[in-house]
ZADO-72728 format. One line per field, with one value per residue (C-alpha): residue number from 1; y negated, x negated, z. Coordinates in nm, 3 decimals, decimal comma, always signed. Example, Ala and Ser with C-alpha at 12.3 -4.5 7.8 and 13.67 -1.06 7.14 Angstrom:
BEGIN
pos: 1 / 2
py: +0,450 / +0,106
px: -1,230 / -1,367
pz: +0,780 / +0,714
END
This chain:
BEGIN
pos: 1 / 2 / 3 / 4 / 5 / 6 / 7 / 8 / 9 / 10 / 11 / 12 / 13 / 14 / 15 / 16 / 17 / 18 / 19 / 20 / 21 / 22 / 23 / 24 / 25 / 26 / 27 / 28 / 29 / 30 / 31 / 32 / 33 / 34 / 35 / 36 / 37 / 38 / 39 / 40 / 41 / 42 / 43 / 44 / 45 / 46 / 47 / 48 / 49 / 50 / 51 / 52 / 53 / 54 / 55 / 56 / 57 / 58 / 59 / 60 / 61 / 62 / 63 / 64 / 65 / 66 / 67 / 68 / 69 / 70 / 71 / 72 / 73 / 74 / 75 / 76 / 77 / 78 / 79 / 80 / 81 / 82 / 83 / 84 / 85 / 86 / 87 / 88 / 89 / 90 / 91 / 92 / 93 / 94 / 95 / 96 / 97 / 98 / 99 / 100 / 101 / 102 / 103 / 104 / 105 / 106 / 107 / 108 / 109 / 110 / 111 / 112 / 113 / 114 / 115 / 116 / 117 / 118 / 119 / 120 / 121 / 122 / 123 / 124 / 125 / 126 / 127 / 128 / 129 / 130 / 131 / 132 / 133 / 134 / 135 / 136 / 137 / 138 / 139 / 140 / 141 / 142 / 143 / 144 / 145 / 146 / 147 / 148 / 149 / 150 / 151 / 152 / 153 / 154 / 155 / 156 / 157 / 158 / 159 / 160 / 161 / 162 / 163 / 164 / 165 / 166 / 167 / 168 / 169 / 170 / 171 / 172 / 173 / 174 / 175 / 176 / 177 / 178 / 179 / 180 / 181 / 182 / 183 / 184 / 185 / 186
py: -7,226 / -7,008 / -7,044 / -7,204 / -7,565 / -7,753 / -7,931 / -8,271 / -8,137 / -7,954 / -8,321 / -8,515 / -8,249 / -8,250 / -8,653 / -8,634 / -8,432 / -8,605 / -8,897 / -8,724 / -8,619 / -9,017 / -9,042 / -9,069 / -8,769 / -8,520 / -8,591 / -8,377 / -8,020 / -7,994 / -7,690 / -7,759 / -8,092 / -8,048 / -8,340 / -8,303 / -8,020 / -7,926 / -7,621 / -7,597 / -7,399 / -7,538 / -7,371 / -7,500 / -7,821 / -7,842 / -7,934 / -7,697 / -7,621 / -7,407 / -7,181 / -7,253 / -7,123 / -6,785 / -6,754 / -6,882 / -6,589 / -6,365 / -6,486 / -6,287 / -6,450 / -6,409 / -6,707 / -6,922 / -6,916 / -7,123 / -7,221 / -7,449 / -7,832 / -7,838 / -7,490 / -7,323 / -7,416 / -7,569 / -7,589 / -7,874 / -7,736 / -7,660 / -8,029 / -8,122 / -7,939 / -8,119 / -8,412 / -8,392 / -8,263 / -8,353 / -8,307 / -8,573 / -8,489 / -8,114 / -8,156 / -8,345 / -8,023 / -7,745 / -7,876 / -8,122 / -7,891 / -7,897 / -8,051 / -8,421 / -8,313 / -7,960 / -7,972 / -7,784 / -7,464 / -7,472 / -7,044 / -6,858 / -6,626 / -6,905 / -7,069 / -6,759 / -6,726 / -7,119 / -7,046 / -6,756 / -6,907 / -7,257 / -7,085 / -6,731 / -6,749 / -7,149 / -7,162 / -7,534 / -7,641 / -7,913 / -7,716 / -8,089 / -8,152 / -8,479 / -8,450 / -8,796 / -8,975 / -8,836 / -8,896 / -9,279 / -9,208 / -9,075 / -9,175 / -9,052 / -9,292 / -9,519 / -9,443 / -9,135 / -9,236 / -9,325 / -9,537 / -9,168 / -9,049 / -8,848 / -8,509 / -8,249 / -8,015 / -7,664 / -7,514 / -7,162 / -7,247 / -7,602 / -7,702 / -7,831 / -7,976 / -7,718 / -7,445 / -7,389 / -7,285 / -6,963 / -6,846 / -6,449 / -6,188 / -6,007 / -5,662 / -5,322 / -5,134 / -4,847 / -4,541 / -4,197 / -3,957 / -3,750 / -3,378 / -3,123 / -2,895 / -2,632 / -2,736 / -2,763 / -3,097 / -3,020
px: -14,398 / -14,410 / -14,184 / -14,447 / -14,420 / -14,774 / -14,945 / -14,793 / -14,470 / -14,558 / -14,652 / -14,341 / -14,146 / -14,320 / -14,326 / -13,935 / -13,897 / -14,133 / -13,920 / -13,579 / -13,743 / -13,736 / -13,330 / -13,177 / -13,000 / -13,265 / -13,532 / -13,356 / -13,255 / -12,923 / -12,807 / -12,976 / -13,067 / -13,477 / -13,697 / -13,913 / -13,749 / -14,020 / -13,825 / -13,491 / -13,205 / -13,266 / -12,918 / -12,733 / -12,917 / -13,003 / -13,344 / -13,403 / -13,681 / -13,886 / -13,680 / -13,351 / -13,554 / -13,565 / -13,225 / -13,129 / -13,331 / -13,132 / -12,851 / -12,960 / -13,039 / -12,709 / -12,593 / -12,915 / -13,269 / -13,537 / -13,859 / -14,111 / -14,125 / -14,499 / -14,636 / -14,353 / -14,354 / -14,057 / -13,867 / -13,652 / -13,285 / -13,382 / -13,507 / -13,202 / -13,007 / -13,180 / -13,139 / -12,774 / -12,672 / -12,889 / -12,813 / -12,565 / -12,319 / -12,439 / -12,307 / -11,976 / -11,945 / -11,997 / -11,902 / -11,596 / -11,388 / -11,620 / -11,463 / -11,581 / -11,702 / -11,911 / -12,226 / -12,541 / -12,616 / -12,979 / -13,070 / -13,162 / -12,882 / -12,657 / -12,776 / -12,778 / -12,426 / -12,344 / -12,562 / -12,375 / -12,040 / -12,136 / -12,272 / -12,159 / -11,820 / -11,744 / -11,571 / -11,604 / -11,554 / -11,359 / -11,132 / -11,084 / -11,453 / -11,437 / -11,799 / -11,826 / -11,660 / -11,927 / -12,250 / -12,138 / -12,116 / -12,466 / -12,667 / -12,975 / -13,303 / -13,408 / -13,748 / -13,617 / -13,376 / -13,520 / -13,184 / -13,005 / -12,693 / -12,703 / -12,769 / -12,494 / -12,478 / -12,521 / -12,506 / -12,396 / -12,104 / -12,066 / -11,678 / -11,634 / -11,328 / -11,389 / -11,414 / -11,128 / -11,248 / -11,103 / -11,099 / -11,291 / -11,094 / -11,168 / -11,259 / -11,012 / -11,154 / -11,326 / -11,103 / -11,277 / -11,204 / -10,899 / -10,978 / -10,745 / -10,552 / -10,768 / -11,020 / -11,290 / -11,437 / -11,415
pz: +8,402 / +8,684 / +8,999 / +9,243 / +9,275 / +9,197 / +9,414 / +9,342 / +9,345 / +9,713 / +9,825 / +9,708 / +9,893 / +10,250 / +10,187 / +10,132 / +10,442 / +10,647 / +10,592 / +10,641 / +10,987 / +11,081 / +11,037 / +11,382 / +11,352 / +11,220 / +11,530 / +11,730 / +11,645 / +11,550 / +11,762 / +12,086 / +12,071 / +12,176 / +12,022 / +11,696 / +11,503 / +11,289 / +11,119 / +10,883 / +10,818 / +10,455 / +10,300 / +10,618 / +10,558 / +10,873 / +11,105 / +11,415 / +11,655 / +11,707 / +11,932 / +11,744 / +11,410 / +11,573 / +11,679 / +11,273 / +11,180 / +11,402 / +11,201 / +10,896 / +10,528 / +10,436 / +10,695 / +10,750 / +10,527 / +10,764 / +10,664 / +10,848 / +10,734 / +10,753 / +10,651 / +10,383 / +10,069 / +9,934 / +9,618 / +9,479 / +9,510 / +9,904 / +9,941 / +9,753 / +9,993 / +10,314 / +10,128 / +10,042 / +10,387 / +10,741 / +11,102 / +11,044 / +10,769 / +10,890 / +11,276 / +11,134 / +10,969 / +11,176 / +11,527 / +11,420 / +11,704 / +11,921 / +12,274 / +12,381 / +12,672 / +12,507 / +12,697 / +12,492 / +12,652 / +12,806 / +12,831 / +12,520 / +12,523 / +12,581 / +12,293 / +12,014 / +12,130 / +12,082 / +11,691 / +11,612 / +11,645 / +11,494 / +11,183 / +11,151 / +11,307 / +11,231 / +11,547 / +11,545 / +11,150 / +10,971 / +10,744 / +10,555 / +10,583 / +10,301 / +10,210 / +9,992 / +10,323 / +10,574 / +10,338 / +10,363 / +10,728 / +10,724 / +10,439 / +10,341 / +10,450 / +10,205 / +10,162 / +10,036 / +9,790 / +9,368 / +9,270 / +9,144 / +9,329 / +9,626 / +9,536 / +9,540 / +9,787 / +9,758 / +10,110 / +10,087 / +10,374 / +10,212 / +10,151 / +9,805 / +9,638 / +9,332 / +9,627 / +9,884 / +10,242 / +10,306 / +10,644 / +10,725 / +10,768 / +11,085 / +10,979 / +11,050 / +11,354 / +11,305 / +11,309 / +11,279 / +10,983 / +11,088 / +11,098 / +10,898 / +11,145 / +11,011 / +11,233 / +10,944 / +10,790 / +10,405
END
């Protein structure tokens, strides 16, 4: 069977998003907070707009994958993903630190830089992120759920209890290569 999901299976999976999209906290855009996200962050599990999506992208693949709701196709383990995570569980996440009285940055460069150290620098993380206690805090809708368990998640910066969060090293400075007293590079 080849990788492409059929037709059915494309339906069921813009059905199950559609219906995320009606949870309190996915109908606004989890980084910004505009109205009607219409896009993801699908391996951050997260719904953005428009304007957000582009500043994910900036990101690079390695931190955020985005696809549109309505025109990508998806596959099952990224619609697990949304499923398993939200803005809800998503936000608990990645802006536990943020201060009570944050207030969302409005300009575009204000923003990237707000992105960029939510999702690429975790600035703003719960180090003892208890994933099982926030999905009862935020369950998934109900039109959505078939009787199974909550799917597992499998966000690429998702804190499991079989993986320990390890904090980034900051990387050495660059220090040019030192030149022999010969004067001559080799």
């Amino acid at each position: 069977m080849s990788g492409k999901a059929s037709k059915a299976q494309a339906e069921k999976y813009q059905h199950q998003l559609l219906e995320l999209l009606k949870d309190d906290a996915n109908r606004i855009c989890a980084d910004c907070h505009a109205r009607g996200p219409r896009w993801a962050s699908w391996n951050l599990g997260v719904f953005i707009c428009i304007r957000c999506a582009g500043m994910h992208r900036n990101l690079g693949v390695h931190i955020a994958k985005v696809k549109s709701v309505n025109l990508d196709t998806w596959t099952q383990e990224q619609v697990d993903n949304m499923l398993a995570w939200g803005n809800g569980v998503g936000n608990e996440y990645y802006e536990y630190k943020l201060p009570s009285d944050f207030r969302r940055p409005k300009e575009d460069k204000d923003v990237e830089i707000f992105i960029r150290n939510k999702y690429d620098k975790k600035l703003y993380v719960h180090e003892n992120f208890d994933y099982a206690k926030s999905i009862k805090n935020h369950p998934p809708p109900s039109s959505t759920s078939s009787g199974k368990s909550s799917p597992k998640p499998v966000a690429v910066n998702a804190p499991t209890s079989s993986i320990p969060v390890v904090p980034l090293k900051k990387p050495e400075p660059y220090a040019p290569p030192k030149i022999p007293a010969t004067g001559r590079v080799c």
